[in-house]
Wavefront OBJ file of the C-alpha trace (Angstrom):
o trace
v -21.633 -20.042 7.319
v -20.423 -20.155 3.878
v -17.546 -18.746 2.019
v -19.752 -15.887 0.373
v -21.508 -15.436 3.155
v -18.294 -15.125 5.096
v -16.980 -12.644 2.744
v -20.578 -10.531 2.772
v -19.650 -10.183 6.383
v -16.320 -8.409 6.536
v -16.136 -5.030 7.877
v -14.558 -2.020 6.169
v -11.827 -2.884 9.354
v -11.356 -6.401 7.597
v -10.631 -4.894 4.049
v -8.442 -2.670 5.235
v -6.680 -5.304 6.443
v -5.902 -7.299 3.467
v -2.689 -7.378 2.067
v -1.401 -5.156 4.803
v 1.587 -8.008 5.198
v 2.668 -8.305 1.549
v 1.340 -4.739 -0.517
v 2.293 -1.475 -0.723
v 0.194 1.057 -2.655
v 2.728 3.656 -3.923
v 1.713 7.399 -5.008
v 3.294 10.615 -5.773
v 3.671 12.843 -3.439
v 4.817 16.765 -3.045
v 7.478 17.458 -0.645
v 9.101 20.929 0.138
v 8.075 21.589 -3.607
v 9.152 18.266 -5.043
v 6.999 15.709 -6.929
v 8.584 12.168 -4.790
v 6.813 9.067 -4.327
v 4.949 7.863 -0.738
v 4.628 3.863 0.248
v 1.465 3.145 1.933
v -0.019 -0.488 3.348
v -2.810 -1.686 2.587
v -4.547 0.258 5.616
v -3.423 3.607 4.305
v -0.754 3.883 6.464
v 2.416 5.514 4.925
v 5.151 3.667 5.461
v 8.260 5.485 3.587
v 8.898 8.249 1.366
v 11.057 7.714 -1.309
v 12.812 10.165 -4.135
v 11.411 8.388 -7.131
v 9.294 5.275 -8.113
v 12.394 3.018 -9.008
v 13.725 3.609 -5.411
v 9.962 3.080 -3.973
v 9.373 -0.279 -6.260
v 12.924 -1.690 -4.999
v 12.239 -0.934 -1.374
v 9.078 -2.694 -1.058
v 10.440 -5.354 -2.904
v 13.862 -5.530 -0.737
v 10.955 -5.700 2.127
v 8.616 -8.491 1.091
v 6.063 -6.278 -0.089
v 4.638 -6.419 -4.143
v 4.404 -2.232 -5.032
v 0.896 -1.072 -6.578
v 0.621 2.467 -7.723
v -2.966 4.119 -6.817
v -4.214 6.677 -9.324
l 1 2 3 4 5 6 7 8 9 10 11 12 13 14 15 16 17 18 19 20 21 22 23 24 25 26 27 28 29 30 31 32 33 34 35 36 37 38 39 40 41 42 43 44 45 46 47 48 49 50 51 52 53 54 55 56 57 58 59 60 61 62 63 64 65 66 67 68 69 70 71
């Protein structure tokens, strides 16, 4: 098989799966009221939710994750 057919062959599972070890989407969030900021892998799982994006950005960082914000 080759590489693009390899590639033609992943499964929604399989992209959902990419990155989940070293990205973290980050977007804002409402709680109780409050505009704060969520951390979410790659799967859409959230991981941590955080007061503001400086505090998100550093704690995926301090975790061995590179932060992406999702619009």
């Amino acid at each position: 098989m080759t590489e693009a057919e390899r590639i033609r062959a992943l499964t929604p599972q399989d992209l959902l799966m990419l990155g989940i070890k070293n990205i973290a989407y980050m977007k804002d969030v409402e709680v109780d009221g409050e505009t704060a900021v969520a951390l979410f892998a790659a799967n859409g799982q959230q991981i941590a939710v955080m007061e503001d994006r400086a505090t998100a950005t550093a704690a995926a960082w301090q975790n061995g994750l590179a932060p992406m914000t999702v619009h």
